[in-house]
C-alpha positions in Angstrom: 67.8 -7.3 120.7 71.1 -7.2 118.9 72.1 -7.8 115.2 74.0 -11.1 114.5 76.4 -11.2 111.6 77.3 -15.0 110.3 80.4 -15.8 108.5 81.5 -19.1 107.8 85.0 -19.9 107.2 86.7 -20.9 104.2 84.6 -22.9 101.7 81.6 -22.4 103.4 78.5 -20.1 102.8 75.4 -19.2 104.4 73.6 -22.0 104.8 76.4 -23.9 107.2 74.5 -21.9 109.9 71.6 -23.4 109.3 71.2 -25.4 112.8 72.0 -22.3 114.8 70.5 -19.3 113.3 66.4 -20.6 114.9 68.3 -20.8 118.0 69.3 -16.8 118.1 66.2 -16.0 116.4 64.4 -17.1 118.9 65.4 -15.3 121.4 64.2 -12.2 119.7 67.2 -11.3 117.8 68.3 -9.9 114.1 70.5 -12.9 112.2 72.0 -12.7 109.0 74.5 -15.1 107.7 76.6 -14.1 104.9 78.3 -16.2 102.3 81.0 -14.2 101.0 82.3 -13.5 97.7 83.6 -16.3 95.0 82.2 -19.3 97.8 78.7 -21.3 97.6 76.0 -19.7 95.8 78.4 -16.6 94.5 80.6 -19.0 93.5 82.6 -17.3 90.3 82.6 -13.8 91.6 86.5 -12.9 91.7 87.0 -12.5 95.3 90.8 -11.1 97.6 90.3 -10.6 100.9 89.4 -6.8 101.0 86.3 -8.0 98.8 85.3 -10.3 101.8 86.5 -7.3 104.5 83.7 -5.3 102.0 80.9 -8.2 102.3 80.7 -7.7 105.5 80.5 -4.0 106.1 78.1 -4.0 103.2 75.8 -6.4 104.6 75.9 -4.4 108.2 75.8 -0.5 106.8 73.1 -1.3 103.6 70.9 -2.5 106.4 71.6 -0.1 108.5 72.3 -2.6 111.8 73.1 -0.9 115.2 74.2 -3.1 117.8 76.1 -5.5 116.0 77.5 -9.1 117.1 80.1 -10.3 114.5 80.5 -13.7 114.3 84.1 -15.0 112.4 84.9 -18.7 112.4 88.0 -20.2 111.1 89.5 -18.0 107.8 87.0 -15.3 108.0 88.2 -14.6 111.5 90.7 -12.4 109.5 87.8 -10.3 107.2 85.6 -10.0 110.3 88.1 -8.8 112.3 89.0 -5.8 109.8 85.2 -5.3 109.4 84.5 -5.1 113.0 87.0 -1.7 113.1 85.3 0.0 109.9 81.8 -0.2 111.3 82.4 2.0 114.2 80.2 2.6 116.6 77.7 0.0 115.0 79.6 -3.0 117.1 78.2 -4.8 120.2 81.2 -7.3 120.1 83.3 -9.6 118.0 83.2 -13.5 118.5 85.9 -15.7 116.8 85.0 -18.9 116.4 88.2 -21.2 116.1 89.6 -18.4 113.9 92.7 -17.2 113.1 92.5 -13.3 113.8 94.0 -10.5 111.8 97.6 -8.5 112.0 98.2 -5.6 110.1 100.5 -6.6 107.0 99.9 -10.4 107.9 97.9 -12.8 105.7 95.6 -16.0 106.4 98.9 -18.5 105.9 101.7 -15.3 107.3 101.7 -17.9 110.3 102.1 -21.0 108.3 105.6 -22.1 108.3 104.8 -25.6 106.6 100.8 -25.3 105.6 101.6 -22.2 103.6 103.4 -24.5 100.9 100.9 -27.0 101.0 97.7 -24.1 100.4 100.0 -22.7 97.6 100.2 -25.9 96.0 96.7 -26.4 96.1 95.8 -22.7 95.1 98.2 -23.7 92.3 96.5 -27.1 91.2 93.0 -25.8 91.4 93.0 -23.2 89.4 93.5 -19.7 92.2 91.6 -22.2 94.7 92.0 -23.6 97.3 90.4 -27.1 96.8 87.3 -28.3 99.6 87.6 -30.0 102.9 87.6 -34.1 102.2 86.6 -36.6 104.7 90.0 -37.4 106.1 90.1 -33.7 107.1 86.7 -34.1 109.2 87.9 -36.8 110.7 88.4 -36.5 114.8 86.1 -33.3 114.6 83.2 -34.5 116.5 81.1 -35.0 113.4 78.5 -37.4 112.9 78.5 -39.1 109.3 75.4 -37.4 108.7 77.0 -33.9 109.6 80.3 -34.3 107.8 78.4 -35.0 104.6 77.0 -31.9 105.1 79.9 -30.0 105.8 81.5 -31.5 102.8 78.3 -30.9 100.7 77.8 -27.2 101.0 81.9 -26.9 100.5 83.3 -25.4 97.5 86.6 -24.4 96.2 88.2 -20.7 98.1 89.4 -17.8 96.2 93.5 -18.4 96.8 93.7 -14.6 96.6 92.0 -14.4 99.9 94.5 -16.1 101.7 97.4 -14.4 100.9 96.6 -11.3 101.0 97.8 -8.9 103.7 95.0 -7.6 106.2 94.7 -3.5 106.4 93.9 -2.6 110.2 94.3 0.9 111.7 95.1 -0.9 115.4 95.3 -3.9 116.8 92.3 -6.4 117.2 92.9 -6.2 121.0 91.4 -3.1 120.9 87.8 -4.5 120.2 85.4 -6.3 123.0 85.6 -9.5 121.7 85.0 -13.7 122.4 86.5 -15.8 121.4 86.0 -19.7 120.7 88.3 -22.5 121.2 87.0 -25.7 120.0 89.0 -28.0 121.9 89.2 -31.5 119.4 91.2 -29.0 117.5 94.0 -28.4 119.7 93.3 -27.6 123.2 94.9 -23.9 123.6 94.3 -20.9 121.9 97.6 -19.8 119.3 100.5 -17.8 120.8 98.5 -14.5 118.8 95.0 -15.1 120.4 96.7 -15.8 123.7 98.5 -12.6 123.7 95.2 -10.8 122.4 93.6 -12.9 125.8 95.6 -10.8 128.2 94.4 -7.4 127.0 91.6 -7.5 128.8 88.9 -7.0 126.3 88.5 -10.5 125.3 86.8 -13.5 126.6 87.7 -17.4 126.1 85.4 -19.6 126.4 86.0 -23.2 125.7 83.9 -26.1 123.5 84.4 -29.6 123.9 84.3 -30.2 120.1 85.6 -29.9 116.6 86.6 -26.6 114.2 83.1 -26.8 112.6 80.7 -26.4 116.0 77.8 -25.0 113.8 77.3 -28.5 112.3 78.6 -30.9 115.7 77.1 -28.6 118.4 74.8 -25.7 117.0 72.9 -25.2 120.3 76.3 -24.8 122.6 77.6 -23.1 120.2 74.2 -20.6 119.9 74.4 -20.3 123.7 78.0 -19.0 123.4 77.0 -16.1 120.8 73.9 -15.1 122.4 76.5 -15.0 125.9 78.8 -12.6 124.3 75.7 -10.5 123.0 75.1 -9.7 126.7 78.7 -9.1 128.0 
């Protein structure tokens, strides 16, 4: 039995796991999404990205886990990352899921020559947030109608703070075991960083023949990935 660890990536809570949490619980194992701080249902709680670094260990140490998968997909690739090196000996493995991955000193947009103007103007226009996914932005994803109104649904606005704010590690993320997931509708190689980080040695790819959001287009491939990587 390991632990699983669930975090969504930005705008997202808990509940966008919903089609693949039964799937790890039933093969006997501990799952706990998390929605982070200021997102969903704890919408309003000010939120930077060492409070979602802090969700994460909090949810892992207060329960006492041991043999802990981490799960990051898309933004909170960057607070799992830095939460997978403060829990120690606690971790089994890391999957990123579509993510981008943390840098010391780096940010969510540090690698956003173009996108880093357009998520400051947004930051700027909605108030410190940066505003939902629409349905143009699902579109070419591999979502059904049915799943992209979910997706859009459960969305709400993103602490800006979270974004730009540098990530504190004490080594590199190539240190850790780790998987990670490249969903192939959204570009069909890893980023230069990831592919570097893929030629350490301690990390896996493994490809998906879908969209960034695989817990709402394919929750079961996706579950089989995850309960993969517990084993590795």
């Amino acid at each position: 039995m390991v632990n699983f660890v669930l975090v969504a990536g930005a705008w997202l809570g808990a509940r966008a796991w919903d089609d693949v949490v039964p799937e790890l619980r039933a093969g006997g194992h501990g799952v706990l999404p998390v929605t982070l701080s200021g997102l969903a249902e704890r919408s309003g709680v000010p939120a930077g990205q060492q409070t979602h670094v802090q969700d994460v260990v909090d949810v892992v140490e207060r329960r006492d886990l041991r043999d802990v998968v981490l799960v990051g997909h898309s933004y909170s690739g960057i607070p799992v990352g830095q939460a997978a090196e403060r829990i120690g000996d606690r971790l089994r493995r890391v999957v990123f899921v579509d993510s981008n991955v943390p840098a010391d000193g780096e940010s969510f947009v540090s690698a956003w020559p173009d996108g880093r103007a357009a998520v400051a103007a947004s930051i700027a226009a909605t108030g410190g947030f940066w505003a939902p996914p629409t349905e143009a932005d699902c579109t070419g994803q591999g979502l059904s109608d049915e799943q992209t109104g979910r997706l859009i649904a459960g969305s709400t606005p993103h602490p800006g703070a979270t974004l730009t704010e540098p990530a504190v590690l004490e080594r590199t993320v190539g240190e850790l075991p780790a998987t990670y997931v490249k969903c192939l509708l959204d570009g069909d190689a890893p980023s230069p960083d990831v592919a570097e980080l893929l030629r350490g040695g301690l990390w896996r790819l493994v490809e998906l023949d879908t969209g960034h959001w695989p817990m709402f287009s394919r929750p079961r491939e996706l579950a089989r990935v995850l309960l993969d990587a517990a084993v590795l």
